[in-house]
N, C-alpha and C positions, 0 to 999 in steps of 0.2 A: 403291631406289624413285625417287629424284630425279633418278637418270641417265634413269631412262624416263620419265620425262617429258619429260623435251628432247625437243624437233624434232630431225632429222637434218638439218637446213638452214634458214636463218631463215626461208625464204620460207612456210615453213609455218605459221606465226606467225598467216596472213592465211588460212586454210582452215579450213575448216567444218569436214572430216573430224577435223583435229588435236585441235581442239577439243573435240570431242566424246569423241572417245577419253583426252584431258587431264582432263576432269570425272568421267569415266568411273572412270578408274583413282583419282582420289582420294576419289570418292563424296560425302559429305555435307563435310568439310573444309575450311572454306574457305580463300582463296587470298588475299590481300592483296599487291595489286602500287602500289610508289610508297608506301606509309606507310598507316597506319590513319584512323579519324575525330577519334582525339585529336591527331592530327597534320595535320591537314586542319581541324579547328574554328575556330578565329581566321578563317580566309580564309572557311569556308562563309559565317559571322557576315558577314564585309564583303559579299558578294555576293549572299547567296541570302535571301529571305522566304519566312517560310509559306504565305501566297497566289499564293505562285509555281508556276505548272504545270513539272514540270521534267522534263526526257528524259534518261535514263541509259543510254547506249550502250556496247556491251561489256559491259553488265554480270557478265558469270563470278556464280561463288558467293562473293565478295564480303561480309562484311557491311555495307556503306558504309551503301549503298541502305536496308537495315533500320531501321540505327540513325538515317537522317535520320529516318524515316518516326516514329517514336519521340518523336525528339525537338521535333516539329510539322510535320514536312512531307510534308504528306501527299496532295499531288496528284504523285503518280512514277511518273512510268510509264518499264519498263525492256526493254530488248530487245539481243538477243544471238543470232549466230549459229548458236548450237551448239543444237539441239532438247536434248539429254539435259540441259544445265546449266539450260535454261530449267524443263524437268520436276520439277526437284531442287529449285528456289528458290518454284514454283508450289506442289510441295509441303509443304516448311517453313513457308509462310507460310500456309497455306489456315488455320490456326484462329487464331493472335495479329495477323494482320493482312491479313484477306482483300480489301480493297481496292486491296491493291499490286499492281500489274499487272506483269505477265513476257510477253514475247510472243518468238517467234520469228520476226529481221527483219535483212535487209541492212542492214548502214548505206547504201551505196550506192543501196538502193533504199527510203525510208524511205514505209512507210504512214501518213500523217499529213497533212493539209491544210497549206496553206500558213498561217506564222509562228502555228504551236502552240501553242509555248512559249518560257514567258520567260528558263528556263534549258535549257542543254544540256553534261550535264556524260560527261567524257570522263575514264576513269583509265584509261591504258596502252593504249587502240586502237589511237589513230593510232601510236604506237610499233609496236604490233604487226602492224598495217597495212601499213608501209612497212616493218618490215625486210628485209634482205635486197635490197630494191628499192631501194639508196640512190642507184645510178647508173644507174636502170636509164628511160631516155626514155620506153622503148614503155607504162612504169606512169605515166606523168604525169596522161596521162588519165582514167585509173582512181583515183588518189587527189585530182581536180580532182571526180570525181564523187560522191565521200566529201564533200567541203566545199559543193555545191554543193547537199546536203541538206542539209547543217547551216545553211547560206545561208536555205534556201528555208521550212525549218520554224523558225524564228528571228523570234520579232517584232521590231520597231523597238524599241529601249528593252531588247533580249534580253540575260544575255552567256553566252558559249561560253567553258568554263571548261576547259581542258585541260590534265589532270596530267600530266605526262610528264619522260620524263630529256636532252629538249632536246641530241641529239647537229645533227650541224650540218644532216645531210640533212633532220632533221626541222625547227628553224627553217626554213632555206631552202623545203618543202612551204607550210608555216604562211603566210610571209610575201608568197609567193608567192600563195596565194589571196586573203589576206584585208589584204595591202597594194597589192600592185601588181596584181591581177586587180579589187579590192575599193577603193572610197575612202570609202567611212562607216562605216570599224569603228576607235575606241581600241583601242589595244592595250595592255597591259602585261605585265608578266613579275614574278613574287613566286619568292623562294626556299622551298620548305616544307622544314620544322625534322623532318626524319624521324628518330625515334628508335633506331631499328634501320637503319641507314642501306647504303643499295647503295652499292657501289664508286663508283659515279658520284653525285654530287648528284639532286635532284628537284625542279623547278620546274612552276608552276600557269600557264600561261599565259590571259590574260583576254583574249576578244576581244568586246568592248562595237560592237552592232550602232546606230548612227544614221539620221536618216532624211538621205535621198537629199536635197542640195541644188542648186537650180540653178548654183550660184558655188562657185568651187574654195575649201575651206579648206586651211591647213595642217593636215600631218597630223600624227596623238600616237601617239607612240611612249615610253612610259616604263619603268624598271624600278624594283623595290622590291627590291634583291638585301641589301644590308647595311645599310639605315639609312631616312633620308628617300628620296623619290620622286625619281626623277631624269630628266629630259626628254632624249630622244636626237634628236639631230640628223637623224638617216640610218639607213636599215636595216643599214647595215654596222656604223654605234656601236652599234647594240641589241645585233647578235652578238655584237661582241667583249666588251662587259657581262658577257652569261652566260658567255664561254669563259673571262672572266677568273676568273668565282667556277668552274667548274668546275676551271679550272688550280690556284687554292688547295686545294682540295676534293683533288683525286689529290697534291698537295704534302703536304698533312697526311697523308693515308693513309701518305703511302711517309716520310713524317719518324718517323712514332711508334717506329718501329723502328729507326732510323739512326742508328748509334754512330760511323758511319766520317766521314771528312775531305772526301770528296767534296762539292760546295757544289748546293744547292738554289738556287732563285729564282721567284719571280712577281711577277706585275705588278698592281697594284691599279690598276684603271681608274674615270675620273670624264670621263662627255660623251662617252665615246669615246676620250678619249687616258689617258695611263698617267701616274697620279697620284705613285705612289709604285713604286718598283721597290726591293723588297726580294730581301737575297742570306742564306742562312741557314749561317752558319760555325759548324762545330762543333769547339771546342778540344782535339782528342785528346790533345795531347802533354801538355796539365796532367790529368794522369793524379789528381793528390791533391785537387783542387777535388772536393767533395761535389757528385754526378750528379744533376743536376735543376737549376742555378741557371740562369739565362735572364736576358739583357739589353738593349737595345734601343740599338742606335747611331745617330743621325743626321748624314748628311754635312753639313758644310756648304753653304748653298748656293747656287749658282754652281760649286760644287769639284767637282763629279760627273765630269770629265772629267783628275781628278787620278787620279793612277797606283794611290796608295795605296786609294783606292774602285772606279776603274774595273775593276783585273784580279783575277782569282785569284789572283794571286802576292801580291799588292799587299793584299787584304784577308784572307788569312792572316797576315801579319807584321801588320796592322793588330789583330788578336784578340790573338796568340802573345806579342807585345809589347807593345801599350798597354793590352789589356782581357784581364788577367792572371786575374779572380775569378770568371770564368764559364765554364761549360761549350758554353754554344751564345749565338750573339750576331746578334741580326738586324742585317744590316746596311741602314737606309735610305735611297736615294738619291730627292731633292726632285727636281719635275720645275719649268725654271726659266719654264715656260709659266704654272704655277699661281701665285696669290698666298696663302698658307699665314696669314700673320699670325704670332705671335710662338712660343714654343718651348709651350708653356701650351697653344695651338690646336693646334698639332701633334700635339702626344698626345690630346688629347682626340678627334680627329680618326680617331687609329691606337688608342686604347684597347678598342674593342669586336672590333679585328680580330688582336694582336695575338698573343695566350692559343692562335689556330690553330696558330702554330708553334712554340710551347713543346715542351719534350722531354717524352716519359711518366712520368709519375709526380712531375712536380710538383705541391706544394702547393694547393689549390684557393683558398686567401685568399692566394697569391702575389703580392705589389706588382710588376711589373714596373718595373726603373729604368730611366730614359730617359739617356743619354751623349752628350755633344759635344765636339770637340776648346774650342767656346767658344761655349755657347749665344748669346750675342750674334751670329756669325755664323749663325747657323741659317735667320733668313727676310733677309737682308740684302742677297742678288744683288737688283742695281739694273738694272732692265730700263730700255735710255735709248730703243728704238725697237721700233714691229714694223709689220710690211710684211706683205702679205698679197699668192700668187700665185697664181693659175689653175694655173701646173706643179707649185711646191714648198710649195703650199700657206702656213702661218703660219712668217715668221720673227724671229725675235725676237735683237735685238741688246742683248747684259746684261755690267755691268761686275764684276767683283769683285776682292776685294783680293790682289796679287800677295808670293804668300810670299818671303820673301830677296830682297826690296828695301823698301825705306823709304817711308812710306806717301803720298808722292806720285806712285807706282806704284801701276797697277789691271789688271788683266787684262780685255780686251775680248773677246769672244766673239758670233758669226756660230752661231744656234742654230735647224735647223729644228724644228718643232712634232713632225712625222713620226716626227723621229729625236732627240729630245729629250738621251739621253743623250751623244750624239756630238757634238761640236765640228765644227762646217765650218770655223771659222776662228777663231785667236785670238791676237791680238797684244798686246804691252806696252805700253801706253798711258801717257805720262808727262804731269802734270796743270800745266800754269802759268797760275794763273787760269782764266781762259775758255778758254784756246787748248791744242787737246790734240794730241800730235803721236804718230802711231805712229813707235816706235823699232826697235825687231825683233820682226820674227815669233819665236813660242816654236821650240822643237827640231826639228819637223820641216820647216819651213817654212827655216826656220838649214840644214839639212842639206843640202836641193835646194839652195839657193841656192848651199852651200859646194863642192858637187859642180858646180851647172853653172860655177861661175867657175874651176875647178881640175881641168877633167877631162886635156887632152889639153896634149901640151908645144906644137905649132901654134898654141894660139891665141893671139891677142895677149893681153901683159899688162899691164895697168892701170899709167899710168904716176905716179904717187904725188907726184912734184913739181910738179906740173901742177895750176894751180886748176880749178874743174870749169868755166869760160868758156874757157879756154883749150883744154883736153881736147874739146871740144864744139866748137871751132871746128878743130882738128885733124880730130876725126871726120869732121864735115861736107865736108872738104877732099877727104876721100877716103873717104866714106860704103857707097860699095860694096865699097871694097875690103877696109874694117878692121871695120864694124858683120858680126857674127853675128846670123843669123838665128833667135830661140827661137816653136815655137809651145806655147802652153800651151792643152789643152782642160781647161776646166772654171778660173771665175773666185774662186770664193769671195766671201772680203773683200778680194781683189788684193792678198795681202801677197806673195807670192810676184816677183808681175812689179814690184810698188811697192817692195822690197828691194834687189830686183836692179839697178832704176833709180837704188837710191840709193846703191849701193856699187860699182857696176860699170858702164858708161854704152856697151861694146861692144855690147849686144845691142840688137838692132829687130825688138820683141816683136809678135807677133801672138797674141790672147785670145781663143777660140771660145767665146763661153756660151749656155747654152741659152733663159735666164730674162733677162728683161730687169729684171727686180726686182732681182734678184741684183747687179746691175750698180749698181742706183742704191742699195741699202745697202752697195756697197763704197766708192761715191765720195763716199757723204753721212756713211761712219763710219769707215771706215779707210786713207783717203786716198788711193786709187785715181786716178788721173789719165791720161788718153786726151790723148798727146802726138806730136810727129815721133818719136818711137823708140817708140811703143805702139799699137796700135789693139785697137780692141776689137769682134768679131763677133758679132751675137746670131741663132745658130744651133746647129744640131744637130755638136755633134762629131765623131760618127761620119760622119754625113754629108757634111762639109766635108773631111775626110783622104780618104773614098772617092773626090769629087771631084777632087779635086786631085791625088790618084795617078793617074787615069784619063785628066788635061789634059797632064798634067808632060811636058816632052822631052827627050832627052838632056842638052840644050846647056841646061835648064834648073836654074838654083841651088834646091839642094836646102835644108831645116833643119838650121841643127846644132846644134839641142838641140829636143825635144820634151819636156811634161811632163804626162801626163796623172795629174790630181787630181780625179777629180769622187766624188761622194757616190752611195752605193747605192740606192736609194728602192723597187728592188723587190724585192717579198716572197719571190721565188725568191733572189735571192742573196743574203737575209739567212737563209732557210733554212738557207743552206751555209756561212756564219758569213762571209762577204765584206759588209762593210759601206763601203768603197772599193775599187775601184771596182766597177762591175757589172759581172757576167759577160761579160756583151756585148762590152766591151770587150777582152775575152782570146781574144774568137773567130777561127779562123785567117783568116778573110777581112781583118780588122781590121788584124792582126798584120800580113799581108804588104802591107798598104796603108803600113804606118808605117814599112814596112824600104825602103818603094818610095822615101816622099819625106825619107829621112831623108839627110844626107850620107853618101858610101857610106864613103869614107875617115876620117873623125872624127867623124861624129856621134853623138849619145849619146840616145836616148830614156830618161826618167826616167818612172819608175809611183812614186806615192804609193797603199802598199800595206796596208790592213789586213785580216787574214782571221785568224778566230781559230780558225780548221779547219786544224790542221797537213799533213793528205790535200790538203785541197783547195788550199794555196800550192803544195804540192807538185807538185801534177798542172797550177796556174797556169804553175811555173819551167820545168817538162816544157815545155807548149804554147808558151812565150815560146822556146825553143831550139831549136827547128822554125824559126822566122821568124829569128833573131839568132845567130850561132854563138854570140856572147860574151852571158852574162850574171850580173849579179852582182848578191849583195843586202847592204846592210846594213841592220844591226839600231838602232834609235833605242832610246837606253840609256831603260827605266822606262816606254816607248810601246808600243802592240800593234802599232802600226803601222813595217813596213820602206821600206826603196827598193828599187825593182827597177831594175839599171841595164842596159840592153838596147843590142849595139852591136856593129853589124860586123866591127870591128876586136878586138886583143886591148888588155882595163885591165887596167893596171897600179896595183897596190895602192897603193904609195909613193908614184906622186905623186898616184891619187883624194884621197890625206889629207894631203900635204904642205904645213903652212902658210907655206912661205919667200916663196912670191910672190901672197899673197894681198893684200887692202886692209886696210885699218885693222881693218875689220870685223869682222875675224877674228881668230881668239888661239888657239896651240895649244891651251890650256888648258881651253879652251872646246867645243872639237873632242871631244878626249881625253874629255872630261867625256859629253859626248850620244855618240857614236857604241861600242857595245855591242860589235860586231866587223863584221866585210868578210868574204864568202865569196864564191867566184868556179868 
């Protein structure tokens, strides 16, 4: 019986005929779509009065509509496509409550004078409305005309109360009329507690009609999804709000039943940005722990960009090894934009959300424990700056304590708001009073540097007896002939080109950045300096390589080193798990631009490469050897992140790692320690 009832296609969802034949075969039965009245009470209570005239659209055979009327509300009038359901409910009702009106009516074409009613309440239309038509242009119109009643029979002071299961075509409908066609309606968004609950969550969307003002207000956008009200910024925060709690919602579905090692995750959103990114590791291998224990970890933080939290690899040995007495262990990482307060707020914070991802069959007066490598570390990341940009939006420059050094060592960190978890830049910061000197960049930043100073036997090498006045007045002597030319797209915190400067003094560095922000949190915090051997361009990288391929002449000096490091920011190639650099940059037009200005005989193009899509580096190394006969990656030992080393010519393994003629700076030991392996 319940396969015949399905549509053979969504779109029928929106037809009279369906409907009618759907009431038809279920007869007196009613239908309950999105949850009952005991599950819908609390919000009636905030929104709805007795003396309210109120319009029930769609109504089906429902008992909603009844029991309001029951329980004092009794001015409802209801209307519904389908003549037979209207029949069925006209009939039921004609002796316990003959005043309740049923009428057979278009939503689209509502019989009703203008601003009716003071409610207009909606369970499952507009869902049923639009499916099917989630991309469909030529129905724009057609469900513009659905809102355009609701607009029209709607007093001042109205709200439009809309149940539904908020997939994205239906916000984007919603928002679309009644934000950006519309500027005097509050909006919010409630989660409803359904008992019997769909695959999907069920949310009440309120759209509160005001009156028309001469002078623009700002607009309210809020949501009630997990706790207090929370004011959104932008229609993009309101969405991702809801997608966040639906993403928990389909996470607990598919957790109750998950015994395997495969790792879950979501992201708990506050304002719009992602408050807490939790990862859910389940301990298979301790096979004797009694099944059901559950425990809660917090990173330190500041540490979110440590290996042991950031990978898979990394917070499996972090469960298997340190948090031996549990069976499943949420792992939470702080986001370092937020300011938390101490370990006490934290939980109290994460306590009403936390019980979602417990395993089945735990305890119902279960304590949940909270774990830290040293609660004192918990709310400690010390944010010493934030910048704010029109491209890269909020950035935030935060210190914390550097492990395996001695505590007048701190680790500095370049953090955009975007990409919170991800490091743009982070260097070892040593503290002597006032005056803070960056020393080395961490591992990967050590890696390029180690590689551009050591690639080829051609290039001059750093003469070690030579004070750096001396060395610099040699240079100078013969500036063209002995300086190498490095372009680096994408600037960071300039530890790259500021290392390089300080351990090697051949290269006359040119820096392509897109942000001029970026620029001045590198020179106001990690010692970035624009000198005779550096300049710095504020533009498009892509742009400045197409260029300059397209000027360049034979007889013209080519780079012999390029290192493109920039940050991903769009949502397609973080789809595809590439978080540096963006796709864009792997495109063959790109690619043959960089073989064009690269030196043809020794140069070496370096990619700072993270992509946590093993297909898609793969299909990267593919596209990069189209453009480079030669190319090779290695692995930064406990990073997600490789090198791509791209280059005309054939490298050679022994001497890319050969520390004999390097600077001070360098120590095999050091080498040996970061670099994971070399493949070519």
């Amino acid at each position: 019986m319940a396969a015949d009832l399905l549509p053979h296609c969504p779109s029928e969802f929106s037809s009279e005929r369906y409907w009618s034949s759907f009431f038809a075969k279920r007869k007196q039965a009613p239908f309950e779509w999105y949850g009952d009245y005991d599950d819908l009470k609390d919000l009636f209570e905030k929104y709805l009065k007795p003396s309210d005239m109120i319009l029930n659209i769609g109504c089906g055979n429902s008992t909603l509509t009844e029991i309001l009327f029951d329980v004092g509300y009794r001015s409802i009038e209801n209307v519904d496509i389908s003549s037979t359901v209207v029949k069925q409910m006209v009939k039921r009702n004609s002796k316990l409550r003959p005043s309740l009106v049923f009428s057979v009516m278009d939503v689209k074409n509502l019989d009703y004078p203008d601003s009716s009613f003071q409610v207009i309440l909606d369970k499952g239309t507009t869902d049923a409305m639009l499916s099917g038509h989630a991309d469909s242009v030529d129905k724009e119109n057609e469900f513009d005309r659905i809102f355009d009643e609701i607009d029209r029979t709607l007093c001042v002071g109205g709200r439009f109360l809309c149940i539904t299961l908020a997939q994205s075509y239906i916000i984007h409908a919603l928002l679309r009329a009644f934000f950006f066609n519309r500027s005097n309606y509050i909006i919010r968004a409630h989660k409803v507690l359904v008992e019997k609950s769909f695959v999907m969550p069920t949310f009440m969307l309120v759209f509160m009609k005001m009156k028309h003002l001469p002078i623009s207000l700002p607009r309210v956008l809020e949501v009630n999804l997990r706790g207090p009200v929370i004011k959104c910024k932008s229609p993009e925060d309101f969405t991702r709000e809801i997608e966040s709690v639906q993403q928990l919602h389909f996470l607990t579905e598919k957790m109750q039943n998950n015994s395997t090692d495969d790792e879950l995750y979501v992201d708990m959103m506050e304002n719009g940005s992602v408050k807490y990114r939790c990862y859910v590791v389940n301990h298979i291998l301790n096979s004797h722990v009694k099944r059901g224990y559950y425990a809660v970890f917090l990173c330190p933080a500041g540490r979110e960009d440590d290996w042991l939290y950031r990978t898979v690899t990394g917070r499996k040995k972090l469960v298997q090894e340190h948090i031996k007495s549990y069976h499943r262990v949420l792992v939470v990482l702080l986001n370092s934009a937020f300011q938390y307060g101490d370990q006490k707020a934290i939980e109290s914070d994460l306590n009403p959300r936390v019980m979602a991802f417990a395993p089945a069959g735990i305890p119902a007066d279960y304590k949940t424990p909270y774990l830290s490598l040293n609660s004192q570390e918990i709310s400690q990341a010390n944010v010493v700056d934030e910048f704010e940009s029109e491209i890269s939006g909020k950035m935030l420059v935060v210190e914390v304590s550097a492990e395996n050094y001695d505590s007048s060592y701190k680790i500095r960190r370049l953090i955009f708001k975007s990409n919170a978890y991800t490091s743009q830049t982070e260097a070892l910061i040593e503290s002597d009073g006032d005056i803070l000197k960056t020393t080395l960049p961490v591992d990967v930043y050590f890696l390029l540097a180690l590689i551009s100073c050591n690639l080829h036997d051609n290039l001059p090498v750093p003469e070690k007896t030579h004070s750096s006045t001396e060395l610099e007045k040699k240079l100078e002597e013969s500036k063209d002939e002995k300086l190498m030319k490095k372009l680096s797209i994408g600037l960071g915190g300039g530890c790259l080109p500021s290392f390089l400067a300080e351990c090697d003094r051949r290269f006359s560095q040119t820096v392509v950045e897109l942000d001029r922000t970026v620029v001045d949190a590198a020179k106001q915090h990690f010692g970035f300096v624009e000198d005779d051997f550096c300049e710095c361009l504020i533009e498009d990288g892509r742009e400045f390589v197409s260029k300059f391929a397209k000027s360049i002449k034979p007889c013209d000096r080519r780079f012999d080193l390029i290192v493109v490091d920039v940050n991903a920011v769009d949502s397609a190639s973080s789809a595809e798990g590439l978080s540096c650099p963006s796709r864009e940059f792997f495109e063959p037009a790109f690619l043959k631009d960089l073989s064009t200005i690269v030196a043809p005989n020794s140069g070496v193009v370096l990619y700072n490469l993270c992509c946590r899509n093993p297909d898609k580096e793969l299909e990267i190394v593919k596209t990069c050897r189209k453009a480079f006969p030669h190319v090779g990656r290695i692995q930064v030992k406990d990073y997600v992140n490789c090198v791509l080393v791209l280059s005309n010519q054939a490298l050679n393994e022994t001497r890319l790692l050969d520390c004999s003629k390097m600077t001070d700076l360098f120590d095999a030991s050091r080498v040996k320690d970061i670099v994971a392996g070399v493949k070519f």
